[in-house]
C-alpha positions as CSV (number, residue, x, y, z in Angstrom):
1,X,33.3,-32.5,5.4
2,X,32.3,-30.0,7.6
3,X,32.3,-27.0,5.6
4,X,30.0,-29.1,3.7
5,X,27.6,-29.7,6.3
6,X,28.3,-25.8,7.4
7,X,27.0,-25.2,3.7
8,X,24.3,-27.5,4.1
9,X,23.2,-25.9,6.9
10,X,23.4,-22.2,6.1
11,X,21.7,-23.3,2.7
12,X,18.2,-24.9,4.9
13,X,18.4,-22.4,6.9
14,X,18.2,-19.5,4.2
15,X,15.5,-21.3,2.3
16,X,12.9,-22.2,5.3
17,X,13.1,-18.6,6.9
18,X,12.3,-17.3,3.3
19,X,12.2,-13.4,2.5
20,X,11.9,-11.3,5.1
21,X,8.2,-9.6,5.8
22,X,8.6,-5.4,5.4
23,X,7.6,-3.6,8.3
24,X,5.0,-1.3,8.1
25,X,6.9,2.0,6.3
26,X,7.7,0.2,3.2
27,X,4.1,-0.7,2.6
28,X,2.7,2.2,3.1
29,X,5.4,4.1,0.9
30,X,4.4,1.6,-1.5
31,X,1.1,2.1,-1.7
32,X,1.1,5.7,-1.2
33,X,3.5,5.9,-4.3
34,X,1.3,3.6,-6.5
35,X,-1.9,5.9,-5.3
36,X,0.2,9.2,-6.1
37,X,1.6,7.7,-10.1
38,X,-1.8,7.5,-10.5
39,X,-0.7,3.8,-12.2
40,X,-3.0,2.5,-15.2
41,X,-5.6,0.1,-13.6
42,X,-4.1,-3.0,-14.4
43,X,-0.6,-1.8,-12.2
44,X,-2.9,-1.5,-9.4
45,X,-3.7,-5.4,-8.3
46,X,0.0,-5.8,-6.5
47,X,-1.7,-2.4,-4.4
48,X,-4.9,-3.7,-3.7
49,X,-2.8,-6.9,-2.3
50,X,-1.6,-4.8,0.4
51,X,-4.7,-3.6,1.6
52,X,-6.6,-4.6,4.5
53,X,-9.6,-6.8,4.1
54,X,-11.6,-3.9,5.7
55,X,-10.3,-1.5,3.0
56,X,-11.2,-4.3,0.0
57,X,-14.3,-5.1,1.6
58,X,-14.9,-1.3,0.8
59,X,-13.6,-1.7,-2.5
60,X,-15.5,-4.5,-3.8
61,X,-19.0,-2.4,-2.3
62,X,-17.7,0.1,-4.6
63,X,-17.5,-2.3,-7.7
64,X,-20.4,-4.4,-7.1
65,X,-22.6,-0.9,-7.5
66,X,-20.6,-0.1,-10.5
67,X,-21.3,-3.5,-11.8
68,X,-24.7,-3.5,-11.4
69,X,-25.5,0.5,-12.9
70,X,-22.9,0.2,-15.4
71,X,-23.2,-3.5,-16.9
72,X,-19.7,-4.1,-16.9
73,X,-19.1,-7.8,-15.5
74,X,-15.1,-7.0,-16.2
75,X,-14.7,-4.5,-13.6
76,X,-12.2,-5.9,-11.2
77,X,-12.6,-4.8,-7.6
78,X,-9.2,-2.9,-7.8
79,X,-10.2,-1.1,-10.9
80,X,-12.1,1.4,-8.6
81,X,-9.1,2.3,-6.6
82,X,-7.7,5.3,-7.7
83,X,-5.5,8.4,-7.2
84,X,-7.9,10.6,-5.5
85,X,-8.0,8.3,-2.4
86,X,-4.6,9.9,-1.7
87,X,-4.6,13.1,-4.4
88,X,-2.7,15.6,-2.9
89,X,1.1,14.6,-4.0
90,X,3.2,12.6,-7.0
91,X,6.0,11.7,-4.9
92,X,6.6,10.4,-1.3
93,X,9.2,12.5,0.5
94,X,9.2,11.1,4.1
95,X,8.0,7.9,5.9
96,X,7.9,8.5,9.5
97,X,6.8,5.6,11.8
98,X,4.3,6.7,15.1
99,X,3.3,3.8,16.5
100,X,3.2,0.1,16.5
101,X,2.2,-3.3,18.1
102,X,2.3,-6.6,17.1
103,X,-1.1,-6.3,15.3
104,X,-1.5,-2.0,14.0
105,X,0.9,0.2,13.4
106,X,0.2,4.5,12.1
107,X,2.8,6.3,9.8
108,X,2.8,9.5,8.3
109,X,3.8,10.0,5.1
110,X,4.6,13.3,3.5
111,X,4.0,13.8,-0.1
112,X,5.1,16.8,-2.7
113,X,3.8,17.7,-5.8
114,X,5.7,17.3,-9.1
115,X,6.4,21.1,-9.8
116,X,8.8,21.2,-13.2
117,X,12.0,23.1,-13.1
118,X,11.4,22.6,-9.2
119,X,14.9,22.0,-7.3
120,X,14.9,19.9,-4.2
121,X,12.5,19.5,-1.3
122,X,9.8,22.4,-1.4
123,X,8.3,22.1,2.1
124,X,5.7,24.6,1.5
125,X,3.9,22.3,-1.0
126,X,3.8,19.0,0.9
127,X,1.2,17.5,2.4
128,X,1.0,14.6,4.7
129,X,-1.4,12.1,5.9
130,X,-1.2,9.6,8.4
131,X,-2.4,6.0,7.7
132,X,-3.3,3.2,9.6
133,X,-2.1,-0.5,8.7
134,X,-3.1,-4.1,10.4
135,X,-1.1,-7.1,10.6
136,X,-3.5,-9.6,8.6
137,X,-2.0,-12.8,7.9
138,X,1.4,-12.1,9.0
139,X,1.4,-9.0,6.6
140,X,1.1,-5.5,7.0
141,X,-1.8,-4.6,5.2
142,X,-2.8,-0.5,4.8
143,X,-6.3,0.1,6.0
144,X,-7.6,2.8,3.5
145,X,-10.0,5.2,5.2
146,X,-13.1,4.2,2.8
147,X,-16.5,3.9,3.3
148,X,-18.6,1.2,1.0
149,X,-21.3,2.9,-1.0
150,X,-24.5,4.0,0.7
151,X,-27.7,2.5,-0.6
């Protein structure tokens, strides 16, 4: 009987704690990743999920404007996130955490470029970038250094 209940209990517990929230390297390694594939559009809505609300507030200034010039009603506010945001690698080769709070956290990511016939690491063609990322609704989010369209 109480093995049972032990079961019981490991088995509520389990369920309401739920998966756990990734800290802010995965994220951004995710993202940066995405960015670098340079993804068809319709891979890029789980990315634009984990982006700040500043950085899709930026995004949807950007679709609105191609909305309106181009016509196109179907232009999703993700569909103008692209590869050059981030162009300057294919493939993340380090995640390295700087800082964080409760709320923001920085990492700097270094990215190489696909180079065929290439064998490991070649340091002399990465690049890296550091990003900033907010906790928004219990969530690392990355903020995207964008600016919305001027008018």
């Amino acid at each position: 009987m109480r093995t049972i209940l032990f079961a019981l209990l490991v088995s509520v517990l389990t369920i309401s704690c739920g998966d756990p929230v990734p800290g802010p390297e995965p994220v951004a390694r995710e993202v940066v990743s995405a960015l670098g594939a340079k993804s068809a559009r319709s891979n890029l809505k789980p990315i634009y999920e984990r982006l700040s609300s500043g950085t899709k507030a930026a995004l949807k200034a950007r679709a609105d404007e191609l909305r309106r010039t181009t016509g196109n009603p179907e232009l999703k506010d993700w569909d103008v996130l692209g590869p050059n945001e981030l162009a300057f690698g294919d493939r993340v080769s380090k995640v390295s955490l700087l800082e964080e709070s409760d709320t923001t956290a920085k990492v700097e990511l270094t990215m190489l470029p696909f180079i065929p016939g290439a064998k490991g690491a070649d340091a002399q063609n990465s690049k890296s970038v550091i990003l900033s990322l907010v906790k928004e609704e219990g969530q690392w989010r990355v903020d995207l250094p964008l600016t919305a369209p001027s008018d």
